[in-house]
Backbone as XML, in Angstrom:
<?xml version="1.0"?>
<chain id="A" units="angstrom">
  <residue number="1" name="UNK">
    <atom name="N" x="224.296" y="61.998" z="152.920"/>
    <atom name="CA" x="225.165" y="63.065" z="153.352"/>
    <atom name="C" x="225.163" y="64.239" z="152.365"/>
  </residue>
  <residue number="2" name="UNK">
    <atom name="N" x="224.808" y="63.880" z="150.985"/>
    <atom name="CA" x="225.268" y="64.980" z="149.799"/>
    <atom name="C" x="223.993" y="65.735" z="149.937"/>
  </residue>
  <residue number="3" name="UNK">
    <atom name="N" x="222.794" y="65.004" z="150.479"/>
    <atom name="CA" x="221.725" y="65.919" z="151.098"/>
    <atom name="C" x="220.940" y="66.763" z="151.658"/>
  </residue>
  <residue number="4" name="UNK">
    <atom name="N" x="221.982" y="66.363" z="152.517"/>
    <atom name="CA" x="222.005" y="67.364" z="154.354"/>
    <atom name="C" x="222.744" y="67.949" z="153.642"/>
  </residue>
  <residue number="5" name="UNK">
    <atom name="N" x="223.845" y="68.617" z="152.896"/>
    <atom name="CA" x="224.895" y="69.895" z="152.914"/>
    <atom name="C" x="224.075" y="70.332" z="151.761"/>
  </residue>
  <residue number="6" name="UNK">
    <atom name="N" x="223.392" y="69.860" z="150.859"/>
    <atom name="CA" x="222.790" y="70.706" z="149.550"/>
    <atom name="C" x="221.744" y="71.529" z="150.536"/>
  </residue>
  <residue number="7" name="UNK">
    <atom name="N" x="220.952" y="70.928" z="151.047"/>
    <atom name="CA" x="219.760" y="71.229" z="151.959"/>
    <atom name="C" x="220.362" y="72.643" z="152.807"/>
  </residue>
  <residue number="8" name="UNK">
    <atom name="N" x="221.761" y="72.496" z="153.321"/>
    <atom name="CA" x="222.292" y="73.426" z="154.456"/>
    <atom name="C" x="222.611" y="75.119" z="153.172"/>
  </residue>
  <residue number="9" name="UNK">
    <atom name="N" x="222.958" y="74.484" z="151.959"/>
    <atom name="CA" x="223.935" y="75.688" z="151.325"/>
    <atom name="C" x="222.796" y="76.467" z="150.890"/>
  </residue>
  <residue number="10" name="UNK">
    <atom name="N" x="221.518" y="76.453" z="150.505"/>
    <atom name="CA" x="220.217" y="76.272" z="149.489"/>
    <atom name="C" x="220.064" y="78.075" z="150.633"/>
  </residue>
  <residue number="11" name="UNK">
    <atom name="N" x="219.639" y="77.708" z="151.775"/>
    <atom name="CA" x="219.017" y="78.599" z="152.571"/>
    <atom name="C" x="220.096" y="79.916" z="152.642"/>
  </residue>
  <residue number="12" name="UNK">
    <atom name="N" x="221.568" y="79.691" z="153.017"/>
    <atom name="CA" x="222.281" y="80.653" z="152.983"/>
    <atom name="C" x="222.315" y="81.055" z="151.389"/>
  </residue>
  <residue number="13" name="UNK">
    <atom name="N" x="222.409" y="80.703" z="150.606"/>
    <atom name="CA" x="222.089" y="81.071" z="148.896"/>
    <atom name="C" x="221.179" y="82.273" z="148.846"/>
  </residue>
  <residue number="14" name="UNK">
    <atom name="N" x="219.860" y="81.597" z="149.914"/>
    <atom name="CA" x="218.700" y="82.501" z="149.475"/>
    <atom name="C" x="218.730" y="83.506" z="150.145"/>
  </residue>
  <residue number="15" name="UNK">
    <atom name="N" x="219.493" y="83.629" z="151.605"/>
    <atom name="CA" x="220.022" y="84.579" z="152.384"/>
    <atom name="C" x="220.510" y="86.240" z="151.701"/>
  </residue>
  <residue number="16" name="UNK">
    <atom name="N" x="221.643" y="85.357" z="150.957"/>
    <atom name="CA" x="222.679" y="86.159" z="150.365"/>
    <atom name="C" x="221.772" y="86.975" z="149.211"/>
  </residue>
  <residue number="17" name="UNK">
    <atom name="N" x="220.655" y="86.403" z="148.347"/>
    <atom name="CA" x="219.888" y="87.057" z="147.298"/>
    <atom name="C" x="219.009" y="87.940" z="148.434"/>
  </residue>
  <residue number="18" name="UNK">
    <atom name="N" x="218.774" y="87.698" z="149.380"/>
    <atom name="CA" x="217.260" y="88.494" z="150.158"/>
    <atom name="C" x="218.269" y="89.801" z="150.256"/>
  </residue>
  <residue number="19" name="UNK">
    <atom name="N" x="219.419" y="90.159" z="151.077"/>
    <atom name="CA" x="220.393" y="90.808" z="151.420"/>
    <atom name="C" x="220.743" y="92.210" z="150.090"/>
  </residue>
  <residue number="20" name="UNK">
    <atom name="N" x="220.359" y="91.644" z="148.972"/>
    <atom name="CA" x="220.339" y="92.240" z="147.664"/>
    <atom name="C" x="219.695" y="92.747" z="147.360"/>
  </residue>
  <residue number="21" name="UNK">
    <atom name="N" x="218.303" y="92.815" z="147.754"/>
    <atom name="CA" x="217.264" y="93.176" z="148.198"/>
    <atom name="C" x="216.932" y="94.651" z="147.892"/>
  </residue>
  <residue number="22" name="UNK">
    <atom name="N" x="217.732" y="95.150" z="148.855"/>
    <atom name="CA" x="218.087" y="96.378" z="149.607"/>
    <atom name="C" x="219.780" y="96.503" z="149.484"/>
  </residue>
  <residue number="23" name="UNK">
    <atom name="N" x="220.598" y="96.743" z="149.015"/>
    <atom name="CA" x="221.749" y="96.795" z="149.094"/>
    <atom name="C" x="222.105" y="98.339" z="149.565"/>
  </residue>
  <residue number="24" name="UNK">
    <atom name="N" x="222.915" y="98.983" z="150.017"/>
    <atom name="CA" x="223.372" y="100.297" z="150.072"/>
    <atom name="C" x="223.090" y="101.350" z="149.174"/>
  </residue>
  <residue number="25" name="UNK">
    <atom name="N" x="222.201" y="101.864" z="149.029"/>
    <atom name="CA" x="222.101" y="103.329" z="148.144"/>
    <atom name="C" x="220.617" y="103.948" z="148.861"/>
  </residue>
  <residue number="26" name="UNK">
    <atom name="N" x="220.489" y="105.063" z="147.977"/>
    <atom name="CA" x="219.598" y="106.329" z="147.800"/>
    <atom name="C" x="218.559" y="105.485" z="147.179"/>
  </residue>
  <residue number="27" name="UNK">
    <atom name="N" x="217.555" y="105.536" z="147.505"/>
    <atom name="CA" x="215.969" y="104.767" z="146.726"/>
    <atom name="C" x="214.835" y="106.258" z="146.683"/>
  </residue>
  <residue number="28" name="UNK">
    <atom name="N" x="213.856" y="106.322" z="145.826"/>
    <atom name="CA" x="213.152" y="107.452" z="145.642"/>
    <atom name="C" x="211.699" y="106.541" z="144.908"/>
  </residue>
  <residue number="29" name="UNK">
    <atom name="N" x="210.723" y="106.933" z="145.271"/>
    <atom name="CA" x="209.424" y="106.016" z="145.176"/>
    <atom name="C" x="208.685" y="106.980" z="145.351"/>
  </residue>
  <residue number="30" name="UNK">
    <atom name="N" x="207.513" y="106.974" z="143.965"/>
    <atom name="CA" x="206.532" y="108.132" z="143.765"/>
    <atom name="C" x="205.341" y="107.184" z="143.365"/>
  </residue>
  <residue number="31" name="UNK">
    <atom name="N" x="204.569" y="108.034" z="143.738"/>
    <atom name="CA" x="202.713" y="107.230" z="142.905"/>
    <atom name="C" x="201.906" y="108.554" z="142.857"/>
  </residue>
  <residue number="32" name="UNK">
    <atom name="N" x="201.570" y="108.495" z="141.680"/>
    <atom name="CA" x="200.312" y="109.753" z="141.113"/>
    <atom name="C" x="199.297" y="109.710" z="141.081"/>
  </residue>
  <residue number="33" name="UNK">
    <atom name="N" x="198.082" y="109.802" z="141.565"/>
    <atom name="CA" x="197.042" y="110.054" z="141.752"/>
    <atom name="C" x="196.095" y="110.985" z="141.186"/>
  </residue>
  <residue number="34" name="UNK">
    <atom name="N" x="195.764" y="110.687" z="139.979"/>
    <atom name="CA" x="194.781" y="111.957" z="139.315"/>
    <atom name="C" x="193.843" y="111.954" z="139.033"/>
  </residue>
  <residue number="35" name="UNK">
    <atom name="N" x="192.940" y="113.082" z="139.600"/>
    <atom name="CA" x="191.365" y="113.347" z="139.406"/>
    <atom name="C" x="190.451" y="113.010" z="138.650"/>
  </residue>
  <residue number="36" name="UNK">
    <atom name="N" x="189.831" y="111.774" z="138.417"/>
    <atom name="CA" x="189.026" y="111.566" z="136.973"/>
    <atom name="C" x="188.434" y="112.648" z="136.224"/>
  </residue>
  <residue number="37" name="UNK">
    <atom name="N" x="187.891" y="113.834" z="137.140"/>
    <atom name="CA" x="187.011" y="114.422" z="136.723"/>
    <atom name="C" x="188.674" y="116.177" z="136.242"/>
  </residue>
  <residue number="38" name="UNK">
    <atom name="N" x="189.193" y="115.774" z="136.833"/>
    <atom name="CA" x="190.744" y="117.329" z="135.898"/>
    <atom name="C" x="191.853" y="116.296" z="136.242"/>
  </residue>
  <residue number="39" name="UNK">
    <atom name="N" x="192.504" y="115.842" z="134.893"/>
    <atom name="CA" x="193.885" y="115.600" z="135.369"/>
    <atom name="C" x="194.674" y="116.275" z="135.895"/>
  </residue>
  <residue number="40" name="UNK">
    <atom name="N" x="194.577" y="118.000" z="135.699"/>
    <atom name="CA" x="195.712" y="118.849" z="136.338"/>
    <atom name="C" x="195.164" y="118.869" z="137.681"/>
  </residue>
  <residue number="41" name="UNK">
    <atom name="N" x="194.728" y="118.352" z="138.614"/>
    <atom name="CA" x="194.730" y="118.134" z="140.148"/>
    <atom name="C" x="195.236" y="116.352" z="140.537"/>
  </residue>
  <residue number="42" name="UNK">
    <atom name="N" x="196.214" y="116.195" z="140.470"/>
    <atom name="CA" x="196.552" y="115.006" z="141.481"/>
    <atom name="C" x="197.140" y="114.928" z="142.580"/>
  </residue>
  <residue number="43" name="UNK">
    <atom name="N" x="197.180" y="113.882" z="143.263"/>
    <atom name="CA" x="197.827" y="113.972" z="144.738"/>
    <atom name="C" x="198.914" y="112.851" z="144.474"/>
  </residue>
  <residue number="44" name="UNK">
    <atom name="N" x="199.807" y="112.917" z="145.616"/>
    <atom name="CA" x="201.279" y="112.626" z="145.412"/>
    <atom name="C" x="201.706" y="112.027" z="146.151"/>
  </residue>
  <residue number="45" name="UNK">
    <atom name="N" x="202.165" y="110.564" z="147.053"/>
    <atom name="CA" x="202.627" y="109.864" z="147.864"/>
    <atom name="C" x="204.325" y="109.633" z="146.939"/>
  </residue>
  <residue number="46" name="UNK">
    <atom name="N" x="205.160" y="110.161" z="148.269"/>
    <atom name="CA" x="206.880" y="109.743" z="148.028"/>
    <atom name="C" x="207.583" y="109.348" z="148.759"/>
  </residue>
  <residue number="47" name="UNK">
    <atom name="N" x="208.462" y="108.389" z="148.557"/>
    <atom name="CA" x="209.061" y="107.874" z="149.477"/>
    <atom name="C" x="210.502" y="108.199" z="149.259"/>
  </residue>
  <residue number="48" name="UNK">
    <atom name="N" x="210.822" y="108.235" z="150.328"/>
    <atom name="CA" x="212.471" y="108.487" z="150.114"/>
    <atom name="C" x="213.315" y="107.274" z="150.810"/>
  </residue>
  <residue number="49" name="UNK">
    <atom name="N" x="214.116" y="106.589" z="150.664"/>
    <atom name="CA" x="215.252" y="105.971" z="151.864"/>
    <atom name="C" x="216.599" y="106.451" z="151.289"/>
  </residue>
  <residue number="50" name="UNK">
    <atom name="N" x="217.481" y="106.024" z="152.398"/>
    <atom name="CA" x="218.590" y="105.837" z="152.649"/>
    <atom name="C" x="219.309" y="104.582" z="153.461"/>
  </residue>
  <residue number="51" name="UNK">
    <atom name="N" x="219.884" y="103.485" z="152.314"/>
    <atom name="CA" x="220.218" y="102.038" z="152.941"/>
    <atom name="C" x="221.777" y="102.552" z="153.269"/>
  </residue>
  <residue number="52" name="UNK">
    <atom name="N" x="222.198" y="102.303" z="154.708"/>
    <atom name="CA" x="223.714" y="102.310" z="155.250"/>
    <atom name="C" x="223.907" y="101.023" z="155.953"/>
  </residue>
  <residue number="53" name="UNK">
    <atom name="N" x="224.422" y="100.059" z="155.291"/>
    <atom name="CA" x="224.483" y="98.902" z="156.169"/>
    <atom name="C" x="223.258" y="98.084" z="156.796"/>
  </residue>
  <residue number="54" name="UNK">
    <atom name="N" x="222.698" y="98.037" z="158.079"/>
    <atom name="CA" x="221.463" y="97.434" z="158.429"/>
    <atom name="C" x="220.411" y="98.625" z="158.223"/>
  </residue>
  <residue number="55" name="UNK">
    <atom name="N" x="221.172" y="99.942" z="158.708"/>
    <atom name="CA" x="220.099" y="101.023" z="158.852"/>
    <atom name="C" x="219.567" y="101.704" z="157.696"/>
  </residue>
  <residue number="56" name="UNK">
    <atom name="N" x="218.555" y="102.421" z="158.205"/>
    <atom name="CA" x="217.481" y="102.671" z="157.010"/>
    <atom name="C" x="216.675" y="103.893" z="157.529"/>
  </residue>
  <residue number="57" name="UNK">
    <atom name="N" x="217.154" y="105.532" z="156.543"/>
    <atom name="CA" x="216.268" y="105.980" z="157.303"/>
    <atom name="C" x="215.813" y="106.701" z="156.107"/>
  </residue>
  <residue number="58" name="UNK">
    <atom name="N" x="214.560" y="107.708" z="156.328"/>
    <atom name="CA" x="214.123" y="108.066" z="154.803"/>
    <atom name="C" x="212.885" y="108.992" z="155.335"/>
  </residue>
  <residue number="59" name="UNK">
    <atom name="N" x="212.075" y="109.576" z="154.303"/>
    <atom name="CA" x="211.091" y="110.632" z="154.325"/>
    <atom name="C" x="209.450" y="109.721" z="153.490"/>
  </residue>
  <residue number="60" name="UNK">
    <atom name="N" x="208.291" y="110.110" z="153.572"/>
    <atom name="CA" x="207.461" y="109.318" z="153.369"/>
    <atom name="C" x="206.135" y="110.619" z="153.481"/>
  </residue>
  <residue number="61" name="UNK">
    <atom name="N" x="205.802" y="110.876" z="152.470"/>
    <atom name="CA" x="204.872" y="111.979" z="152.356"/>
    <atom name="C" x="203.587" y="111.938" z="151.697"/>
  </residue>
  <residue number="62" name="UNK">
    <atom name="N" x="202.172" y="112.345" z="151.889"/>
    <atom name="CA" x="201.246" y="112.348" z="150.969"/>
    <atom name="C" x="200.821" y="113.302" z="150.894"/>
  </residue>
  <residue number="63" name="UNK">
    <atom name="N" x="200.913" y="114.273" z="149.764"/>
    <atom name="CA" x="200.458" y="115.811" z="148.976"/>
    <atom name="C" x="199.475" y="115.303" z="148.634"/>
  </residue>
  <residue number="64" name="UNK">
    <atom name="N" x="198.216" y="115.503" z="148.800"/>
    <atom name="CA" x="196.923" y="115.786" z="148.038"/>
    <atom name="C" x="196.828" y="117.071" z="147.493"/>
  </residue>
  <residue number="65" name="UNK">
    <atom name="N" x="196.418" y="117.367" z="146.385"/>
    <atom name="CA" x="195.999" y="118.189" z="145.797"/>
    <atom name="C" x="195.467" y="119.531" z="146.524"/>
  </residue>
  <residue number="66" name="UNK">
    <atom name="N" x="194.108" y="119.129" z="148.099"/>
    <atom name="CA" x="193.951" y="119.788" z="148.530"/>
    <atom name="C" x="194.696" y="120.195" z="149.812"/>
  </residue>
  <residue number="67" name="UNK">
    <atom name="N" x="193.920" y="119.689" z="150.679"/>
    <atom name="CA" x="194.479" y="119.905" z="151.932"/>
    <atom name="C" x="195.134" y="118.977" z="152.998"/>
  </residue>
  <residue number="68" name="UNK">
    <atom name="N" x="195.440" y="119.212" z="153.782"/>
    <atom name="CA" x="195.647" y="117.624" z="154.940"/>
    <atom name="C" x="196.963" y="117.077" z="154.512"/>
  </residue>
  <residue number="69" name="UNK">
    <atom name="N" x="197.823" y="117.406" z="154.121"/>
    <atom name="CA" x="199.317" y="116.559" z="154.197"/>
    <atom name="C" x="199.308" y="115.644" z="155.181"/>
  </residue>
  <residue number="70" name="UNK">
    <atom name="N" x="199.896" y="114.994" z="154.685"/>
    <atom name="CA" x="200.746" y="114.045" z="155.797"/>
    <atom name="C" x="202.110" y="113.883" z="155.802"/>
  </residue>
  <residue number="71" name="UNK">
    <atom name="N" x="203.092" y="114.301" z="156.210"/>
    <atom name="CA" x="204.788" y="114.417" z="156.409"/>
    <atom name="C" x="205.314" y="113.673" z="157.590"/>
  </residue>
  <residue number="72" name="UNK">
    <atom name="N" x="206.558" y="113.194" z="156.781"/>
    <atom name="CA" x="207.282" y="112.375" z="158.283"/>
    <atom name="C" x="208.155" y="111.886" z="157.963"/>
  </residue>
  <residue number="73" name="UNK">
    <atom name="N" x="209.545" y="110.980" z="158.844"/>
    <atom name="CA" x="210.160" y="110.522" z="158.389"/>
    <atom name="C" x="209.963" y="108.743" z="158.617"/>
  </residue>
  <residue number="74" name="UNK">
    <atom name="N" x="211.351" y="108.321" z="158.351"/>
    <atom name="CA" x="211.228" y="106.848" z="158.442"/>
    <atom name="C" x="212.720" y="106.339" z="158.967"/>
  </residue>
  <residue number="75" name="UNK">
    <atom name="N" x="212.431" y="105.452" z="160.148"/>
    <atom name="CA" x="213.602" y="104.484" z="160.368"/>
    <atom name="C" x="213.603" y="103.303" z="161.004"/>
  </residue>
  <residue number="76" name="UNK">
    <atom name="N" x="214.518" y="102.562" z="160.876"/>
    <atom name="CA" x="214.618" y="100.770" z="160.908"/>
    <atom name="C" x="215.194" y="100.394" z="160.518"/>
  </residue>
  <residue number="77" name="UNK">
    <atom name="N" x="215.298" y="99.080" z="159.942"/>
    <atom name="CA" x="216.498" y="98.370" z="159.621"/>
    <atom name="C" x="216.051" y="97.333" z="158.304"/>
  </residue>
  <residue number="78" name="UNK">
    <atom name="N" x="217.015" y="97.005" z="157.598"/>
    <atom name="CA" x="217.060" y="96.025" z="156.592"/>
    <atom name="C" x="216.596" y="94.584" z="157.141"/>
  </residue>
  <residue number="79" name="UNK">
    <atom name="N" x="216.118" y="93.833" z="156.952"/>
    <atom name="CA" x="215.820" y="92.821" z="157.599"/>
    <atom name="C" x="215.164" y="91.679" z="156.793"/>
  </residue>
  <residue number="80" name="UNK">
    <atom name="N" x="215.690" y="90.655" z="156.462"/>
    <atom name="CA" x="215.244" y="89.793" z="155.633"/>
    <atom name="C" x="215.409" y="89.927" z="154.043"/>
  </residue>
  <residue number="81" name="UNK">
    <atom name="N" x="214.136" y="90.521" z="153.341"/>
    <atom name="CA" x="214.054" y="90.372" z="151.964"/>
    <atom name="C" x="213.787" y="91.817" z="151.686"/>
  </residue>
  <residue number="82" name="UNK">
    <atom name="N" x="213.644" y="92.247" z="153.134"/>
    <atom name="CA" x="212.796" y="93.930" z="152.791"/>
    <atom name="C" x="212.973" y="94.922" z="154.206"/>
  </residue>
  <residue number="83" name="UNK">
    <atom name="N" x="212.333" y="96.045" z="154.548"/>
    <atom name="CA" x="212.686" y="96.808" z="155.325"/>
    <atom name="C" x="211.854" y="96.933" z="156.740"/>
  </residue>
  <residue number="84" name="UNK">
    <atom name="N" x="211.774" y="97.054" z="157.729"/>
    <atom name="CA" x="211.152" y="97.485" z="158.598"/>
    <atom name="C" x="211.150" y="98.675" z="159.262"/>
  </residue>
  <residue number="85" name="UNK">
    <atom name="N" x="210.809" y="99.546" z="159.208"/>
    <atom name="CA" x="210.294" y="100.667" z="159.829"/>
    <atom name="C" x="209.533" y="101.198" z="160.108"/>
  </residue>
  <residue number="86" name="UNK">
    <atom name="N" x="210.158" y="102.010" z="161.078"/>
    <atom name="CA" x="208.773" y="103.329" z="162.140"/>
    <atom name="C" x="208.253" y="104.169" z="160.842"/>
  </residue>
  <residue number="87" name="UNK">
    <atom name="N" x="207.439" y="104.617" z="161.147"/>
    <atom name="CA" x="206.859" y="106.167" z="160.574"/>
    <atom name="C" x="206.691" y="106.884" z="161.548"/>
  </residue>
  <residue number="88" name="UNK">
    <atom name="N" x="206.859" y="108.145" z="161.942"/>
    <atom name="CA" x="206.995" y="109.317" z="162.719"/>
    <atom name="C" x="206.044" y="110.059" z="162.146"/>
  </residue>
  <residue number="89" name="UNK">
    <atom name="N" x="205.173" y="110.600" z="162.176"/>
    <atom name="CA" x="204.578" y="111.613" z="161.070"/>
    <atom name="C" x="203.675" y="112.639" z="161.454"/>
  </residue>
  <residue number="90" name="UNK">
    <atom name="N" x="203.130" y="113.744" z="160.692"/>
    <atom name="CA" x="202.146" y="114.363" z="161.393"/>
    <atom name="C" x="201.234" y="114.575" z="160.649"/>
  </residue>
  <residue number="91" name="UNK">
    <atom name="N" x="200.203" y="114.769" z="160.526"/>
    <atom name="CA" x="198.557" y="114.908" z="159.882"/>
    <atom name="C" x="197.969" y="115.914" z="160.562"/>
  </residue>
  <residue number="92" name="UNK">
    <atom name="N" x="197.321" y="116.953" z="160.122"/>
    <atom name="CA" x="195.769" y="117.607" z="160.530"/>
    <atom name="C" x="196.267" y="118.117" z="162.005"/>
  </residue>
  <residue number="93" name="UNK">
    <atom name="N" x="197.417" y="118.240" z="161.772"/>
    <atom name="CA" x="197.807" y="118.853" z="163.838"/>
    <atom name="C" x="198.181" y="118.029" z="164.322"/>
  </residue>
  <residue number="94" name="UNK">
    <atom name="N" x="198.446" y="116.754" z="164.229"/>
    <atom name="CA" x="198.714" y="115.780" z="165.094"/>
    <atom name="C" x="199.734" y="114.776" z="164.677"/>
  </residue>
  <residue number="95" name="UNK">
    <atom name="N" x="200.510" y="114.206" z="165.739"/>
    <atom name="CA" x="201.900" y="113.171" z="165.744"/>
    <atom name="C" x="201.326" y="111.815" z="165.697"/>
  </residue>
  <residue number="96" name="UNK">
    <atom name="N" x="201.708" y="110.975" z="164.885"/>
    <atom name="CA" x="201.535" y="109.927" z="164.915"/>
    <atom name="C" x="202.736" y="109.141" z="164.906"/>
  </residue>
  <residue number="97" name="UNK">
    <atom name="N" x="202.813" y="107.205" z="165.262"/>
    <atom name="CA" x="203.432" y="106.444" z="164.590"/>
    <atom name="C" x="203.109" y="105.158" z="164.054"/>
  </residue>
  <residue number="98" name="UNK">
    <atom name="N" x="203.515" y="105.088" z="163.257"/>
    <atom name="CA" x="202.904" y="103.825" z="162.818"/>
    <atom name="C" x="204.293" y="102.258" z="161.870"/>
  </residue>
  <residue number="99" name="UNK">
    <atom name="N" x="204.692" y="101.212" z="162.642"/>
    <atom name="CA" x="205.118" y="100.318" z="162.030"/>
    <atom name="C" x="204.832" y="99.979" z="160.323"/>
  </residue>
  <residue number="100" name="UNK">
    <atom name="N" x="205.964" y="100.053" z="159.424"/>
    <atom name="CA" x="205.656" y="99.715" z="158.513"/>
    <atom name="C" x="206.864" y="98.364" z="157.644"/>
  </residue>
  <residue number="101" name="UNK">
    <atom name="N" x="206.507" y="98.211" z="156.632"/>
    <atom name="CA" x="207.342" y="96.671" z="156.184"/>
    <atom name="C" x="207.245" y="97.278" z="154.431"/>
  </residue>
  <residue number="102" name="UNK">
    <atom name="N" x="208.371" y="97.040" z="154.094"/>
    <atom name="CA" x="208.881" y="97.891" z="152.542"/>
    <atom name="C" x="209.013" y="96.383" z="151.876"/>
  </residue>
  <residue number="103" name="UNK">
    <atom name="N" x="209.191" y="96.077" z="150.876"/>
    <atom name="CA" x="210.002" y="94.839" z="149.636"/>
    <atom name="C" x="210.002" y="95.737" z="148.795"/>
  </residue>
  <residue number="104" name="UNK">
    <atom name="N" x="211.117" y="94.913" z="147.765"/>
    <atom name="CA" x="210.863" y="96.277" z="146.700"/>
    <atom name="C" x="210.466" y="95.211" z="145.522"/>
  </residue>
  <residue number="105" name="UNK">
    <atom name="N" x="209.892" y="95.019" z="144.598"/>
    <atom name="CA" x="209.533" y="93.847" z="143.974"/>
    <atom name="C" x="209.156" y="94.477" z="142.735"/>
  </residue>
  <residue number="106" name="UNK">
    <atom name="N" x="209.612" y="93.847" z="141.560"/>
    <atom name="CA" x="209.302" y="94.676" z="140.290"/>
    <atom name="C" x="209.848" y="96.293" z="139.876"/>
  </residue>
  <residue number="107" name="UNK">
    <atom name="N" x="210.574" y="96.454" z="140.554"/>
    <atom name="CA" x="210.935" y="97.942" z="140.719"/>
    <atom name="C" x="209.802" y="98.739" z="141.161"/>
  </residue>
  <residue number="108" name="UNK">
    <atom name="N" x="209.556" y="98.115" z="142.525"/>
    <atom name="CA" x="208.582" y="99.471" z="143.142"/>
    <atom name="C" x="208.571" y="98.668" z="144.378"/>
  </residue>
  <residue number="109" name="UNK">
    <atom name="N" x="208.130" y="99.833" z="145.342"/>
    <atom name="CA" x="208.103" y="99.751" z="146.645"/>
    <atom name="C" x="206.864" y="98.987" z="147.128"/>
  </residue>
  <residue number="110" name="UNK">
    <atom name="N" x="206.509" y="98.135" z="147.604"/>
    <atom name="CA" x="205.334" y="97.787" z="148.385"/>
    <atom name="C" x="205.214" y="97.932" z="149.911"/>
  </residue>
  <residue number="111" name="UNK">
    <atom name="N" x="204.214" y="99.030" z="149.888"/>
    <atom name="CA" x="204.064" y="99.331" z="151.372"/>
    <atom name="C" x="203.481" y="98.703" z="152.586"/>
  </residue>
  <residue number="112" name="UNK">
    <atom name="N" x="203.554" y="98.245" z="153.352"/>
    <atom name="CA" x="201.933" y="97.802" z="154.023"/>
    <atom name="C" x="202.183" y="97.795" z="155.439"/>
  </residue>
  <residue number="113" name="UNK">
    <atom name="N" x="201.593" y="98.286" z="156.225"/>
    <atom name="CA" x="201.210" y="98.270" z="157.542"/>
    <atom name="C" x="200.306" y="99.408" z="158.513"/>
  </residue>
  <residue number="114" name="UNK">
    <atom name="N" x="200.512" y="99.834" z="159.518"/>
    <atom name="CA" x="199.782" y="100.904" z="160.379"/>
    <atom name="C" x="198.106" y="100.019" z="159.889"/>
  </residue>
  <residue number="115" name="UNK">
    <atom name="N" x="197.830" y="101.504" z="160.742"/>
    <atom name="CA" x="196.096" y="101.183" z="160.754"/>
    <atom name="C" x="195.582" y="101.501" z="159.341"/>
  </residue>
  <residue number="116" name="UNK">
    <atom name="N" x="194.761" y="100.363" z="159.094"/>
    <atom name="CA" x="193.833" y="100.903" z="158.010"/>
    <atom name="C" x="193.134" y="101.957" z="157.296"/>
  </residue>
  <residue number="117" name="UNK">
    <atom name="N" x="192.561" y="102.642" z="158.369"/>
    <atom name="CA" x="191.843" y="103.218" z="158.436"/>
    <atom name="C" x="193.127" y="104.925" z="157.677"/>
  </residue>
  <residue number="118" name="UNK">
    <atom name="N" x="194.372" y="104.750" z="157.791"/>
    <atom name="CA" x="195.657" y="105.561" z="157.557"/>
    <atom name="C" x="195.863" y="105.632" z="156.459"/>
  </residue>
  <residue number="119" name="UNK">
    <atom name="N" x="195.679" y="104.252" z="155.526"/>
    <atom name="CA" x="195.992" y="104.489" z="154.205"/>
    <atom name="C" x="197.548" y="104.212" z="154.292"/>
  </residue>
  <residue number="120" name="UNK">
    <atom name="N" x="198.128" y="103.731" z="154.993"/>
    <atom name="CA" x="199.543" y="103.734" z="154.735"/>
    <atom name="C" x="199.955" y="103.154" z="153.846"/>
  </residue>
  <residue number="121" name="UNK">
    <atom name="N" x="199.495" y="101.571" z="153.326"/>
    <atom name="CA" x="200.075" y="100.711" z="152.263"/>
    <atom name="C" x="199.282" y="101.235" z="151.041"/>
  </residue>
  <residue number="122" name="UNK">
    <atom name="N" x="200.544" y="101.419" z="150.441"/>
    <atom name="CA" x="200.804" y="101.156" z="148.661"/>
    <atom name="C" x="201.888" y="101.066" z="147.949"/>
  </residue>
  <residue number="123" name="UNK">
    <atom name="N" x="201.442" y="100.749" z="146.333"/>
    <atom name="CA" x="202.703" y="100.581" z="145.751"/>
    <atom name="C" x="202.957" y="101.761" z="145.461"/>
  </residue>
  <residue number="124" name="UNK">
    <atom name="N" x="204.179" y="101.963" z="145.188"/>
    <atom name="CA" x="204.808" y="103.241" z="145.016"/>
    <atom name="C" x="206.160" y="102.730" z="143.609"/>
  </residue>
  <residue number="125" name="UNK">
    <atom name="N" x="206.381" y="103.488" z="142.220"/>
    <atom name="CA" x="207.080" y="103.285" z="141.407"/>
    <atom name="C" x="208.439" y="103.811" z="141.543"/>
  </residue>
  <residue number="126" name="UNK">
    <atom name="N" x="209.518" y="102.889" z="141.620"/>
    <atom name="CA" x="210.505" y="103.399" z="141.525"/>
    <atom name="C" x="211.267" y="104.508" z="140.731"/>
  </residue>
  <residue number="127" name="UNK">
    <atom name="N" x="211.734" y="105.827" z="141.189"/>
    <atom name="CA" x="211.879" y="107.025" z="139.756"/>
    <atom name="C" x="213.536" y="107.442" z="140.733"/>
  </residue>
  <residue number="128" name="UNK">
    <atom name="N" x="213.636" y="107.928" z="139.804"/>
    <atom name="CA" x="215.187" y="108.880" z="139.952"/>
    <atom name="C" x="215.349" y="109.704" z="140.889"/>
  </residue>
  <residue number="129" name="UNK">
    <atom name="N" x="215.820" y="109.419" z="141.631"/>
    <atom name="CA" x="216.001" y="110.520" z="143.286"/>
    <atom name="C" x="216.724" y="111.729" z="142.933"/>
  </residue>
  <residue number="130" name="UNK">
    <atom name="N" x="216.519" y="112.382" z="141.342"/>
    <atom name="CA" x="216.864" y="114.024" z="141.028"/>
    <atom name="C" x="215.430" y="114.267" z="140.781"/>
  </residue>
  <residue number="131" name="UNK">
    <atom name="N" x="214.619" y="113.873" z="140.469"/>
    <atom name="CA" x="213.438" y="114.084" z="139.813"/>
    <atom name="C" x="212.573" y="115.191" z="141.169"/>
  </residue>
</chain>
């Protein structure tokens, strides 16, 4: 019997830590990218959220140096250990969307989903949302 209830409390335990996860605030996630050949040209992937309860909505951008942005926002929900959300975005003239899945692990964001071929997943370092 002392089995079955250790066994039952163990999972809600780990519940309650996943939930922590992501708790309520402002999150800001940057990664730098610089030119082997000039450091003063790098390109710039940032993430922004906003955790309110389940919801989750936020900005998600890649500045290259040259041309071709990619801008958009982000929304979904807290879910598990980490986040799920849309991407909305636009590229080169065009609307896209693409499913994505956040953890934040080590103090940084891990990205991963959409098409490959998009580049959507990476890590991204957690920094100060004045910066």
């Amino acid at each position: 019997m002392i089995l079955i209830t250790a066994c039952r409390e163990k999972p809600m335990e780990q519940q309650q830590e996943n939930a922590k996860e992501f708790p309520e605030a402002n999150y800001c996630f940057r990664k730098i990218r610089f030119h082997p050949a000039d450091s003063s040209r790098q390109d710039v992937l940032r993430m922004s959220l906003t955790v309110i309860g389940d919801s989750v909505v936020g900005s998600y951008n890649w500045l290259p140096f040259e041309k071709d942005a990619r801008r958009g926002i982000l929304r979904g929900i807290r879910k598990d250990s980490g986040l799920q959300l849309t991407y909305f975005f636009m590229q080169e003239g065009g609307y896209d969307t693409a499913d994505l899945s956040v953890i934040l692990r080590d103090g940084k964001a891990v990205i991963e989903g959409g098409e490959p071929s998009l580049g959507l997943s990476a890590v991204l370092e957690q920094v100060s949302c004045l910066e």
